[in-house]
Every structure is written in structure tokens, then in C-alpha cells.
Backbone as CSV, one residue per row, in Angstrom:
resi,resn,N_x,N_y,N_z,CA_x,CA_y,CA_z,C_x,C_y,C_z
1,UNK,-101.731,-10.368,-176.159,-102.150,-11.416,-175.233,-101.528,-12.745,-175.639
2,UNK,-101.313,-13.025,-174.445,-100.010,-14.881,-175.514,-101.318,-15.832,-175.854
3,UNK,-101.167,-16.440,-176.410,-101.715,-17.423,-176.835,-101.120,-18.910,-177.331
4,UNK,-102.142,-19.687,-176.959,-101.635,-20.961,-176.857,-102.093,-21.923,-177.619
5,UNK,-101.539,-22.906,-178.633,-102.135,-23.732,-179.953,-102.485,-25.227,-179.512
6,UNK,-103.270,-25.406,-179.670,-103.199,-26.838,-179.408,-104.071,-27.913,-180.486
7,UNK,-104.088,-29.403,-180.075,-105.231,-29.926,-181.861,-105.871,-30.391,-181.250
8,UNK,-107.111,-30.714,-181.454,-108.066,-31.197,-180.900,-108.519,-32.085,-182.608
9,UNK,-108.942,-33.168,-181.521,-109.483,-34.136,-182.657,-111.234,-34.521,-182.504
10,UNK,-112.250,-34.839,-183.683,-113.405,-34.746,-183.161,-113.521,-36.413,-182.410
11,UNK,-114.655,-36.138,-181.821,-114.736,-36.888,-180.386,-115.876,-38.460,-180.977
12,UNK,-115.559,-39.345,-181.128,-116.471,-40.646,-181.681,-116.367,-41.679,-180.555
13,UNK,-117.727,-42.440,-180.959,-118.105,-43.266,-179.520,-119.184,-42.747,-178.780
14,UNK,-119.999,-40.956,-178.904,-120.414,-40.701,-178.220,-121.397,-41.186,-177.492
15,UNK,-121.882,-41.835,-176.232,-122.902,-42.572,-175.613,-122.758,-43.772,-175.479
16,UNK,-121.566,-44.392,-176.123,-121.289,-46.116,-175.922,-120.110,-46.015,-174.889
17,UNK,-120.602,-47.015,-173.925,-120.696,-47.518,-173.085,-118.615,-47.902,-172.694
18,UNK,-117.878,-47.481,-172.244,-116.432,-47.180,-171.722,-115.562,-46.317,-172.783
19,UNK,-116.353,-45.686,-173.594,-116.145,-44.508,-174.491,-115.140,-43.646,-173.788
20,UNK,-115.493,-43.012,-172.978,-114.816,-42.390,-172.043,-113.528,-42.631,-170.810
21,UNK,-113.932,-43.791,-170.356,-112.482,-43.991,-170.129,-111.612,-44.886,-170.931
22,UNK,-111.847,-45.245,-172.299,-110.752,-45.540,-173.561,-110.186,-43.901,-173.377
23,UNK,-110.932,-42.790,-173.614,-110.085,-41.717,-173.952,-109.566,-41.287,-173.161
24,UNK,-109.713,-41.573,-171.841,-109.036,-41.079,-170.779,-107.779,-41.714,-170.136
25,UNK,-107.714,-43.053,-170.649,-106.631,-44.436,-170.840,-105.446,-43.856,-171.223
26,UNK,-106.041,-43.117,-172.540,-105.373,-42.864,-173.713,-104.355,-41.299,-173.657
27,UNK,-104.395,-40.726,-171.687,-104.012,-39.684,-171.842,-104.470,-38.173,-172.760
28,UNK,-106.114,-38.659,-173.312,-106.782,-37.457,-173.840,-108.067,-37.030,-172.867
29,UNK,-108.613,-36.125,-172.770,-109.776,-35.326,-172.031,-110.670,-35.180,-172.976
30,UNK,-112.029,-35.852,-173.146,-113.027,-35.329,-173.774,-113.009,-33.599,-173.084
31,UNK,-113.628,-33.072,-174.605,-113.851,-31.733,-174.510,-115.322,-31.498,-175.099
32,UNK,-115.371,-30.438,-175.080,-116.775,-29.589,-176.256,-116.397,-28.087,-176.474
33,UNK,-116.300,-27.785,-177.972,-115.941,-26.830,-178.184,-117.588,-25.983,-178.457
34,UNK,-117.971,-24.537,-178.418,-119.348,-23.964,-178.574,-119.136,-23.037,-178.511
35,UNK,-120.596,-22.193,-178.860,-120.571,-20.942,-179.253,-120.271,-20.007,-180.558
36,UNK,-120.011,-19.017,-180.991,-119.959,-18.312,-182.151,-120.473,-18.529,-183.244
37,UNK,-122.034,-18.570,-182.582,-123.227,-19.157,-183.579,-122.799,-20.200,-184.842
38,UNK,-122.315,-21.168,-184.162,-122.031,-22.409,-184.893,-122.476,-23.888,-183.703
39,UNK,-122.671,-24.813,-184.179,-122.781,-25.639,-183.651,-121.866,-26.239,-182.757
40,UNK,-122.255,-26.454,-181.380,-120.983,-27.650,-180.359,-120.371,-28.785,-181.209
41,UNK,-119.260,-28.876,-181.049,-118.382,-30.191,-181.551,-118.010,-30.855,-180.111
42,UNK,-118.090,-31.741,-180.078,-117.487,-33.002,-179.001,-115.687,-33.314,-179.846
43,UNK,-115.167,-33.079,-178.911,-113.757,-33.028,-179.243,-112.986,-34.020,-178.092
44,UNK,-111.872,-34.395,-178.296,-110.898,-34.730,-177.527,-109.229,-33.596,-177.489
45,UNK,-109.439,-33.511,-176.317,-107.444,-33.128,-176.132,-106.489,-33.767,-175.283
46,UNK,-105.357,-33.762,-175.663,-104.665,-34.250,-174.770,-104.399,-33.436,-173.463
47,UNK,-104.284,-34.554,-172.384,-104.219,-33.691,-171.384,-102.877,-32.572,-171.055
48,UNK,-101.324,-32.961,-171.861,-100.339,-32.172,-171.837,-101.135,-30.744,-172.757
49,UNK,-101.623,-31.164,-173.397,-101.899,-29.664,-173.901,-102.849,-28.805,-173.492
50,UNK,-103.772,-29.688,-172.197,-104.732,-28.535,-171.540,-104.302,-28.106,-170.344
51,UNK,-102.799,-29.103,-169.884,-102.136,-28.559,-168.756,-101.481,-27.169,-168.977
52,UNK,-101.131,-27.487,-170.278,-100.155,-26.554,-171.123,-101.118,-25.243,-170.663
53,UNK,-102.007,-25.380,-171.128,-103.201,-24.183,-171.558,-103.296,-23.509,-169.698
54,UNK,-104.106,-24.577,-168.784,-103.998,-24.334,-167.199,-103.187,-23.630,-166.886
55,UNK,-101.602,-23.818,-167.224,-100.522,-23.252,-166.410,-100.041,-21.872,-167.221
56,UNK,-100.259,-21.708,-168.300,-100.771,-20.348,-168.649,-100.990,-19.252,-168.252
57,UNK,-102.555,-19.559,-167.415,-103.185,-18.735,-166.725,-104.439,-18.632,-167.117
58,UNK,-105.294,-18.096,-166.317,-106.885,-17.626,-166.107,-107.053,-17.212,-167.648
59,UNK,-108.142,-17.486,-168.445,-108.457,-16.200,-169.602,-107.171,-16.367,-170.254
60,UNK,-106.502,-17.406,-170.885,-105.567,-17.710,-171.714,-106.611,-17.872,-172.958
61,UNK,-105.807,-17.237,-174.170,-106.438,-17.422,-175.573,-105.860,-18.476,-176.167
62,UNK,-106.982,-19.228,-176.762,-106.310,-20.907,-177.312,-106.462,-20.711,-178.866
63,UNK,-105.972,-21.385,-179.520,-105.770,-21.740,-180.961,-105.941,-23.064,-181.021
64,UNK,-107.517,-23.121,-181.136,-107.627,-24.964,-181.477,-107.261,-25.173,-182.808
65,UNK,-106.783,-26.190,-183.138,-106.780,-26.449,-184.558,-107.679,-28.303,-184.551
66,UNK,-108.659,-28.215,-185.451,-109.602,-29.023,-185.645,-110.154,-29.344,-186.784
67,UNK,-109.936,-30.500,-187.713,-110.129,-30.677,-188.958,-109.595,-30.112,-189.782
68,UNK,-108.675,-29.402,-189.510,-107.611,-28.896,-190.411,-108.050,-27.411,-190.638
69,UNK,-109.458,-26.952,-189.592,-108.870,-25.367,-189.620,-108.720,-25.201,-188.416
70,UNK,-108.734,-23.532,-188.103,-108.409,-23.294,-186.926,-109.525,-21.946,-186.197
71,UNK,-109.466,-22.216,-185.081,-110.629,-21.061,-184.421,-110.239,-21.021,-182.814
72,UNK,-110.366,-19.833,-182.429,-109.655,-18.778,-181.336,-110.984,-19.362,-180.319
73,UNK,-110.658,-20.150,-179.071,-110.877,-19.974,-177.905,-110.774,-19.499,-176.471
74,UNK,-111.651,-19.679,-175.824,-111.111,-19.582,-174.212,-111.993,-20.986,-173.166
75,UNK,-110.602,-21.340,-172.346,-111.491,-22.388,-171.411,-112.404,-21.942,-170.651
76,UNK,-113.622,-21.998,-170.566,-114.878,-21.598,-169.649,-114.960,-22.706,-168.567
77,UNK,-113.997,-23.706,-168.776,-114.536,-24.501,-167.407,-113.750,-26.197,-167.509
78,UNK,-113.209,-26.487,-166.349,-112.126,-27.776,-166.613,-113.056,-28.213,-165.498
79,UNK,-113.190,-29.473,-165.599,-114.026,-30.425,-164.176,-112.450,-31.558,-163.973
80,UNK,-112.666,-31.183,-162.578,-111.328,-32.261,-162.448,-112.118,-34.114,-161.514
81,UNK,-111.344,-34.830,-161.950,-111.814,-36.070,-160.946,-111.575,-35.793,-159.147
82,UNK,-112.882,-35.925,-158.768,-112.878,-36.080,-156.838,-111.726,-36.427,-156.041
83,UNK,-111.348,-37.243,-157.045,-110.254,-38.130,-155.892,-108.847,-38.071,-156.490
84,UNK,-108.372,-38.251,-157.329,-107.490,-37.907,-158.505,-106.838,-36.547,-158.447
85,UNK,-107.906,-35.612,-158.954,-107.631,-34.183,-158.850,-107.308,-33.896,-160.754
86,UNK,-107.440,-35.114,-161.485,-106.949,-34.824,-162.727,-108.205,-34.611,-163.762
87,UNK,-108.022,-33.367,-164.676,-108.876,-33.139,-165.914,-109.644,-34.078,-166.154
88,UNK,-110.749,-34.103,-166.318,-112.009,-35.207,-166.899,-112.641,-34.454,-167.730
89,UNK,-112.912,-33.509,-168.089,-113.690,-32.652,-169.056,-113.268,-31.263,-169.072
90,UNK,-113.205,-30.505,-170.027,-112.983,-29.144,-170.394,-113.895,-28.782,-171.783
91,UNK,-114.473,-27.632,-171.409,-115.337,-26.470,-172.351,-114.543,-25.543,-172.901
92,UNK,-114.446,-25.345,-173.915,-114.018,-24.369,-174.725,-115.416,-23.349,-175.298
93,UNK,-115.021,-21.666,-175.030,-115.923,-21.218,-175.771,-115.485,-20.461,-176.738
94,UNK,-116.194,-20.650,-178.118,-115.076,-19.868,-179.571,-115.005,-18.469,-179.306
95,UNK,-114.545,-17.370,-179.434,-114.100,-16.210,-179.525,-114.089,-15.626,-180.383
96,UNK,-114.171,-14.248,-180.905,-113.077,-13.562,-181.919,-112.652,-12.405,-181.385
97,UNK,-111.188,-12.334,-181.912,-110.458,-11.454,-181.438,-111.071,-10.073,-181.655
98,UNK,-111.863,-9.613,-182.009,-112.629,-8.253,-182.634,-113.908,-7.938,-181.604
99,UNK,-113.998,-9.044,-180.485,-115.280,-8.402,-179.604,-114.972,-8.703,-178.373
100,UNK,-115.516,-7.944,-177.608,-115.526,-7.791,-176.392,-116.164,-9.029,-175.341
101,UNK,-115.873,-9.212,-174.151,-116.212,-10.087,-173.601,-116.499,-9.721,-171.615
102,UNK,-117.551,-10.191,-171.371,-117.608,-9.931,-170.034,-117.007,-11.404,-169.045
103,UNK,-115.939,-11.390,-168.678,-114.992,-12.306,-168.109,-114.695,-11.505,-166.433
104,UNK,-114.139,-13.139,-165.914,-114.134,-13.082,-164.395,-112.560,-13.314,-164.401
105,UNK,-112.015,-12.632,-163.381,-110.743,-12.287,-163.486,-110.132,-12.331,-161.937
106,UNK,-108.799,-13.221,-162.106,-108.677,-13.108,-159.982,-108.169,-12.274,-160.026
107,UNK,-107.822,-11.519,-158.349,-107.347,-10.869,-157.998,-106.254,-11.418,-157.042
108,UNK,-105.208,-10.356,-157.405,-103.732,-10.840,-156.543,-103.207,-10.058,-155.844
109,UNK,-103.353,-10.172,-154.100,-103.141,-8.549,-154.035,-101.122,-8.929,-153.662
110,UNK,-100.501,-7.304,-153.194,-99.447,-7.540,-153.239,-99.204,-6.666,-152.404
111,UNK,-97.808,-6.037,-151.746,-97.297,-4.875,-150.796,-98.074,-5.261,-149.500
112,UNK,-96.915,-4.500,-148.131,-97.864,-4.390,-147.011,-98.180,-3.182,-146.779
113,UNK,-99.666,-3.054,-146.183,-100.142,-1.596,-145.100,-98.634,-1.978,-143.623
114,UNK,-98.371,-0.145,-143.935,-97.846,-0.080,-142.723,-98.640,-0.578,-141.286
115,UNK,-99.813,-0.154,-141.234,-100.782,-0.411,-140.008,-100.845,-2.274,-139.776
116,UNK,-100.198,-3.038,-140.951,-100.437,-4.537,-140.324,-98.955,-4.622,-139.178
117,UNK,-98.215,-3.973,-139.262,-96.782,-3.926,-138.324,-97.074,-3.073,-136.837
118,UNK,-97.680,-1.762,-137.267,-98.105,-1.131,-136.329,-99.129,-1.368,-135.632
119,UNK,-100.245,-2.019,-135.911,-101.685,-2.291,-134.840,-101.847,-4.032,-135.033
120,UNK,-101.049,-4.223,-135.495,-101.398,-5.880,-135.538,-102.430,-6.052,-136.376
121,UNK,-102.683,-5.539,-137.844,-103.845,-5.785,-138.022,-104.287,-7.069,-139.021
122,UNK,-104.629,-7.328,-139.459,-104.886,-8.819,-140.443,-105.682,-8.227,-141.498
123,UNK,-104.886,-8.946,-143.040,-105.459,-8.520,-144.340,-106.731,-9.591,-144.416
124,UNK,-108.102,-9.207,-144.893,-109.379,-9.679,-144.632,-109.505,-9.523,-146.314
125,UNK,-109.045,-10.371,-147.248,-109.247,-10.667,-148.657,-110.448,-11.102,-148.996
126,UNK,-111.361,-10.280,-149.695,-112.963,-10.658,-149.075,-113.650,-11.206,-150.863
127,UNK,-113.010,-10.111,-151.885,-113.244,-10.704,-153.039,-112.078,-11.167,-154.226
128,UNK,-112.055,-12.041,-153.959,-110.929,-13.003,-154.928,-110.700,-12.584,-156.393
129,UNK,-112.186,-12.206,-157.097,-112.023,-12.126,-158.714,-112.971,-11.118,-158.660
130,UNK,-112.646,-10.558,-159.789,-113.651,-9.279,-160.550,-114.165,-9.612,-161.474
131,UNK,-115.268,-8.766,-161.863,-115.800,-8.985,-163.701,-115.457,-7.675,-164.093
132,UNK,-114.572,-8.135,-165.441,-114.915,-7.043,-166.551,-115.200,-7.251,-167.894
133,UNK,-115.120,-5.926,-168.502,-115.390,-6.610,-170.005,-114.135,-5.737,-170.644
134,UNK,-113.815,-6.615,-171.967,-112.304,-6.474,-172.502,-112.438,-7.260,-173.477
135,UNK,-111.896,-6.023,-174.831,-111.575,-7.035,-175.996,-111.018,-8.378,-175.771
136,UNK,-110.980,-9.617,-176.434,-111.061,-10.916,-176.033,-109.321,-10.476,-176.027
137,UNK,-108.072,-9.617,-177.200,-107.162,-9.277,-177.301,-106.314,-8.909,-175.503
138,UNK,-107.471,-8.207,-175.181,-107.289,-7.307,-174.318,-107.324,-7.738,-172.531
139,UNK,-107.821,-9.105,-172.266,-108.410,-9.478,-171.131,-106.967,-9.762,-170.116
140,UNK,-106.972,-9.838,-169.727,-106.211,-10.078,-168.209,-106.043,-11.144,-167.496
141,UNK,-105.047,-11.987,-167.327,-104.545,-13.186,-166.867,-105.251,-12.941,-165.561
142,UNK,-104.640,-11.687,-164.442,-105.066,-11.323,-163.611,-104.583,-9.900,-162.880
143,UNK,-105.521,-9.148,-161.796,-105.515,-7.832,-161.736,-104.269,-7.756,-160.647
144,UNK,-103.717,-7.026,-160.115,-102.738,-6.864,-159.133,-103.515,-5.712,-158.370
145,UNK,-103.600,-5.424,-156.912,-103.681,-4.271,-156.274,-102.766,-4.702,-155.067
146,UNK,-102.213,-2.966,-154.939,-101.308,-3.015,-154.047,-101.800,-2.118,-152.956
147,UNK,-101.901,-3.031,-151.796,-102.381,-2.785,-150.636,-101.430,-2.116,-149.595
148,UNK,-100.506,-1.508,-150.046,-99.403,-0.768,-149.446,-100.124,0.627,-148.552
149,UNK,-100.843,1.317,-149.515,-101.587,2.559,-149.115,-102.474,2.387,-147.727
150,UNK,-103.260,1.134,-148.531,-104.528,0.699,-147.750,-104.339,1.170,-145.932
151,UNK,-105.265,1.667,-144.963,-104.985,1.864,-143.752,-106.601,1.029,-142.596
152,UNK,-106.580,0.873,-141.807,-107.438,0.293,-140.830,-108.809,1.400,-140.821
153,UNK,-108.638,2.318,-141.579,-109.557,3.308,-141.595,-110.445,3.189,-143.041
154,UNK,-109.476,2.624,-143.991,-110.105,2.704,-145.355,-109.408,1.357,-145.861
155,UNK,-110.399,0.856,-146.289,-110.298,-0.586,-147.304,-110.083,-0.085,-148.561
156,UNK,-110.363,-1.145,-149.352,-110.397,-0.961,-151.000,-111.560,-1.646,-151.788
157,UNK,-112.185,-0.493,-152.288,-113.417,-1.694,-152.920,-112.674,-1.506,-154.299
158,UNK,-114.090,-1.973,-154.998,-113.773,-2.543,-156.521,-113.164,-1.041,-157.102
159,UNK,-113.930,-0.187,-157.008,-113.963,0.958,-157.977,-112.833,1.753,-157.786
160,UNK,-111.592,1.479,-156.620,-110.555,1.724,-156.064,-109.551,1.206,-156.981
161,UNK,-109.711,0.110,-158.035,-108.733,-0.920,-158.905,-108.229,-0.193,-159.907
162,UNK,-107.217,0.015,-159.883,-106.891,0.480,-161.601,-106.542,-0.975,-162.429
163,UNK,-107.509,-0.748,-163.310,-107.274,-1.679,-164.782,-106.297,-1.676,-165.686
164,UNK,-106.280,-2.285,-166.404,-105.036,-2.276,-167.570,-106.317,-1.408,-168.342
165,UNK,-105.328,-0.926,-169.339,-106.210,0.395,-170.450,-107.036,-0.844,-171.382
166,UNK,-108.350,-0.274,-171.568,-109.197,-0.985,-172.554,-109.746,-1.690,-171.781
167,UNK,-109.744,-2.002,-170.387,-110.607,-3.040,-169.563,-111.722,-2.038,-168.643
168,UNK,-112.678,-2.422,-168.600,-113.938,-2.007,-167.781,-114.230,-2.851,-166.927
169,UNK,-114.413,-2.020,-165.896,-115.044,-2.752,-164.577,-116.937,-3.062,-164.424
170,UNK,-117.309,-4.091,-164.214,-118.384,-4.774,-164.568,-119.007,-5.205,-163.274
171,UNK,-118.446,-5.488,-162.099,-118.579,-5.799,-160.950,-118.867,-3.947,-160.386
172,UNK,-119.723,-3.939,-159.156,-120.014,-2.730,-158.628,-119.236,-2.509,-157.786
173,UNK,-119.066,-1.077,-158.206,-117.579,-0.060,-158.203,-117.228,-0.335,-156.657
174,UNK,-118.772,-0.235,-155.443,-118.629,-0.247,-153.888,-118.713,-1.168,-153.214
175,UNK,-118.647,-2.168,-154.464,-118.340,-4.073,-153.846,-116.836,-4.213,-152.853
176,UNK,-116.804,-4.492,-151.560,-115.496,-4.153,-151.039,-114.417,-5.200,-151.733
177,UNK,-113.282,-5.183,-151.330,-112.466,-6.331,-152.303,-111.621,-6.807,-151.256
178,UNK,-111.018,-6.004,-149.812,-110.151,-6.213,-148.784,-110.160,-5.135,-147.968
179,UNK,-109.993,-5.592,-147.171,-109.443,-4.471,-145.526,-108.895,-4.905,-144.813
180,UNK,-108.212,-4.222,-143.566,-107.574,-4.656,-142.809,-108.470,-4.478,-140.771
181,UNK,-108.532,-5.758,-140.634,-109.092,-5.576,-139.226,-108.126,-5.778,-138.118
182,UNK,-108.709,-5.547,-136.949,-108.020,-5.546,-136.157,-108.123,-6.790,-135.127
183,UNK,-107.211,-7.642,-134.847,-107.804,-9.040,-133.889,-108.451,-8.714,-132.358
184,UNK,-109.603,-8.960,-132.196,-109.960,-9.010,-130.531,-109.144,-9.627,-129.704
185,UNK,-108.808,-8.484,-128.323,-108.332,-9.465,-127.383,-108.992,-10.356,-126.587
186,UNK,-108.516,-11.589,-126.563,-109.262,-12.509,-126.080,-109.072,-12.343,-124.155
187,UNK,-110.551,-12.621,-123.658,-110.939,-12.159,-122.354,-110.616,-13.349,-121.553
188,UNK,-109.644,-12.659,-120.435,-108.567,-14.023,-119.516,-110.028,-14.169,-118.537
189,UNK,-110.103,-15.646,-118.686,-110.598,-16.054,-117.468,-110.639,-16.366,-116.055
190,UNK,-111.458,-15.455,-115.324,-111.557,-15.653,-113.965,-111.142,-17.268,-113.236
191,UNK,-109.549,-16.758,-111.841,-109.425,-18.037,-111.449,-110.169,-18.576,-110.817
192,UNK,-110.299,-19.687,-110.715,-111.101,-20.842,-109.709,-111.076,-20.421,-108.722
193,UNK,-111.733,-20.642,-107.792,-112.530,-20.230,-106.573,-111.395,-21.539,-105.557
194,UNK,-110.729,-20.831,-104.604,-110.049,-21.806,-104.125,-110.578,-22.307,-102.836
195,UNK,-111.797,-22.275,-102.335,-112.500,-22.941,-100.922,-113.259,-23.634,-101.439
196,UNK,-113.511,-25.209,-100.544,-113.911,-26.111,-100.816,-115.701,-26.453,-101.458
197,UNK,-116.355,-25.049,-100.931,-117.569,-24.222,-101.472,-117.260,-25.002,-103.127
198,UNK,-116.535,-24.542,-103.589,-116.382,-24.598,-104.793,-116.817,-25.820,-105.335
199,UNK,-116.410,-27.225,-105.148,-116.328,-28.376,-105.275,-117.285,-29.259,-104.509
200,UNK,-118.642,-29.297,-104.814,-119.117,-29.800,-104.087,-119.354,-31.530,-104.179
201,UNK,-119.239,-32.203,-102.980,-119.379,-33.308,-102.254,-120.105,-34.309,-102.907
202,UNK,-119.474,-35.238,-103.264,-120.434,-36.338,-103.962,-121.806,-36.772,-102.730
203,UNK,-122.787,-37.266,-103.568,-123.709,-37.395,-103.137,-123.768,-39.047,-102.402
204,UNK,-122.727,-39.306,-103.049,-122.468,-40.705,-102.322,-121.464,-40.551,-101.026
205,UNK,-121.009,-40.067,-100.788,-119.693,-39.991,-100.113,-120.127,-38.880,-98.751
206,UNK,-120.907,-37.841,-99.129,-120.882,-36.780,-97.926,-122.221,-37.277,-96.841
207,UNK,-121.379,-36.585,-95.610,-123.022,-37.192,-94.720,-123.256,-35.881,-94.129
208,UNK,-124.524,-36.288,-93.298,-125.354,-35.027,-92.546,-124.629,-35.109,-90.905
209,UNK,-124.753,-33.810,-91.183,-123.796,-33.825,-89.640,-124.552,-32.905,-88.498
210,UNK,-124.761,-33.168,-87.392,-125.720,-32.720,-86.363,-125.199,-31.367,-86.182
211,UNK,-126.089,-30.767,-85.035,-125.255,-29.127,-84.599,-124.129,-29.669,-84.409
212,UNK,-123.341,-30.453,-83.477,-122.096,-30.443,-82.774,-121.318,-30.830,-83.809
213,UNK,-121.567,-30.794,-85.362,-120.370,-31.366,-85.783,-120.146,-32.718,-86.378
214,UNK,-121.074,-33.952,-85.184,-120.882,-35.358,-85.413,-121.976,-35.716,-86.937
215,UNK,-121.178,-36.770,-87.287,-121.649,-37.169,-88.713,-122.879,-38.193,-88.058
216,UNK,-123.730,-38.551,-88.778,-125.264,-38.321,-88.120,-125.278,-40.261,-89.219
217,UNK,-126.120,-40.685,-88.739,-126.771,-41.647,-89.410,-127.201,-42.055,-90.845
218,UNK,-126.683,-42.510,-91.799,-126.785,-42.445,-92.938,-125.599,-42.818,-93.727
219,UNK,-124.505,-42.393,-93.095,-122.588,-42.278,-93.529,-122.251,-43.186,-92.913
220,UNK,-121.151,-43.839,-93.855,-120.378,-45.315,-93.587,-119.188,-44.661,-92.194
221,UNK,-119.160,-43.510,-92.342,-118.116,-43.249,-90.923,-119.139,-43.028,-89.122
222,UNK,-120.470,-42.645,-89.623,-121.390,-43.051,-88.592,-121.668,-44.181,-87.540
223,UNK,-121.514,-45.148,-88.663,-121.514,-46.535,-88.380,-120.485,-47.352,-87.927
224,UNK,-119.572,-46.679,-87.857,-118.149,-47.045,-87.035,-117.766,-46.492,-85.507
């Protein structure tokens, strides 16, 4: 599994008052490193090195180095700014390479069903990511299924996925994951009614007209 090194320095200032954007000035991301029955550290990283880590991929294994040792993570979670779109906080949770982990994993699908050429049909991508569990060694950037087979008759649920060896599926097996539907034809609407029936007569404008026809008392053409 690649892995990626980066330093993290511990995090001071905590609770005083523009603490946070000095470090964010400064091109670093407060962090918090936790877990592996040791205590949270408040850390800082730079943001090139958690981009570094981002562009990676999903379930990238990190190598913090911190006070001059070192201990095996994974990012559990980056909060980006609203408006910006840039890193403001990232979680690290410690790891060891020797245990297993129940992790969320996307899915990428790939190939076409013959039936989207032949019936017009549309791929309906319904679950994005899976859970499994996988040595921390062992986990998966992300799953690939190839929807080549797939037909308008049969989808693909979870339990349909082949894994990389050593990974277990954790999500239920008959959770669907994609199918292919078919688009409704849309129903042409009836034309307009072409006699004057149709359009009826402002209430200002029309008058009452006797048997014979003549426009009757009430209408500005009466009165002429």
C-alpha cells in the first residue's frame, strides 16, 4: 500500500483568540492526531503536505513524523472552508499496520452494458462507496466494477463485487450498487382546440345578444 510521510508539529496557542488564523496565514492546517489508546495531540500541517496526502487517494496510509518519532495514520476527515473550498482542519486516526480496519471505500464503475446502445438505457449509480474491513496494509484506494455484463434485467448489488484478496465486504451483500433503467416516453400533448369555444370572451368586452342576433343593451356597440 503506498504511503505517504509527512511532519507535523505540536499545535500551541490552543483557545487564544486568532490562534488559528496565524496558522492558517502561515500556509499550515490545524490538525488532531487520535486513537491507538494514546492520547489526542493537537498538531499542525502544512497544507502542501495534506494536499500531497488528498491527491493520493481515499484510505492513503500516512507516516506522521512528530517530535521526532513516528506513527502510521489514516485521514478520517478534512473540513474544507464554505467559500474558499480550502483545508481548515484535518483528523488523523493512528493505525497499525498488523490490524484490521472497517473503512468506507468509493466505488468507480467502468465498461459499457451493451443494452445502454441498444434500449437507450441510463446507468442509475445508486451506491457510491462500500464498507469493508482490511488489514490497514491491505485497504483499497478504491473498488472498480465493470458494468459491461450488467443487462436491464439484472443490476449489481454489493455481493456481486469482487474485492482485492484479504478485503471483506461489510456493507449487505443485497444492498443494490447500480442498474440500468429505461427513460419514459414523454406523453405529446393534445392540440388546442381550434373554434372560438375555446377562448372565451372577456367579460368586459362581450355583450348579450337577442334571438335575432342584435347585440342587446349593455355593449358599447349597442349604443351606437
Amino acid at each position: 500500500m503506498e504511503k505517504v510521510s509527512i511532519n507535523a508539529a505540536a499545535r500551541e496557542g490552543i483557545g487564544v483568540k486568532g490562534a488559528l488564523s496565524k496558522i492558517r496565514a502561515e500556509k499550515n492546517v490545524p490538525a488532531v492526531v487520535y486513537g491507538g489508546h494514546k492520547e489526542p495531540v493537537s498538531v499542525t500541517v502544512s497544507v502542501k503536505d495534506l494536499e500531497k496526502i488528498i491527491k493520493a487517494g481515499k484510505n492513503t496510509l500516512v507516516e506522521v513524523t512528530l517530535n521526532g518519532g513516528k506513527e502510521l495514520a489514516l485521514v478520517k476527515e478534512v473540513q474544507y472552508h464554505a467559500v474558499t473550498d480550502k483545508p481548515i482542519h484535518a483528523d488523523f486516526q493512528r493505525v497499525s499496520i498488523k490490524d484490521k480496519m472497517d473503512v468506507v471505500v468509493p466505488i468507480r464503475l467502468e465498461g459499457t452494458s451493451p443494452d445502454i446502445a441498444q434500449y437507450g438505457a441510463i446507468v442509475e449509480h445508486i451506491m457510491r462507496e462500500i464498507e469493508v474491513r482490511a488489514l490497514v496494509s491491505a485497504i483499497p484506494h478504491e473498488i472498480v466494477v465493470d458494468i459491461t455484463p450488467m443487462t436491464i434485467n439484472k443490476g449489481i448489488v454489493a455481493g456481486d463485487i469482487k474485492l482485492p484478496e484479504g478485503v471483506e465486504l461489510k456493507t449487505d451483500a443485497q444492498a443494490p450498487v447500480v442498474h440500468l433503467a429505461i427513460p419514459k416516453e414523454e406523453e405529446t400533448p393534445a392540440p388546442a382546440a381550434a373554434d372560438a369555444a375555446a377562448q372565451p370572451e372577456s367579460s368586459s368586452t362581450k355583450g348579450k345578444k337577442d334571438e335575432e342576433g342584435n347585440l342587446t343593451k349593455g355593449t358599447d356597440a349597442a349604443k351606437k
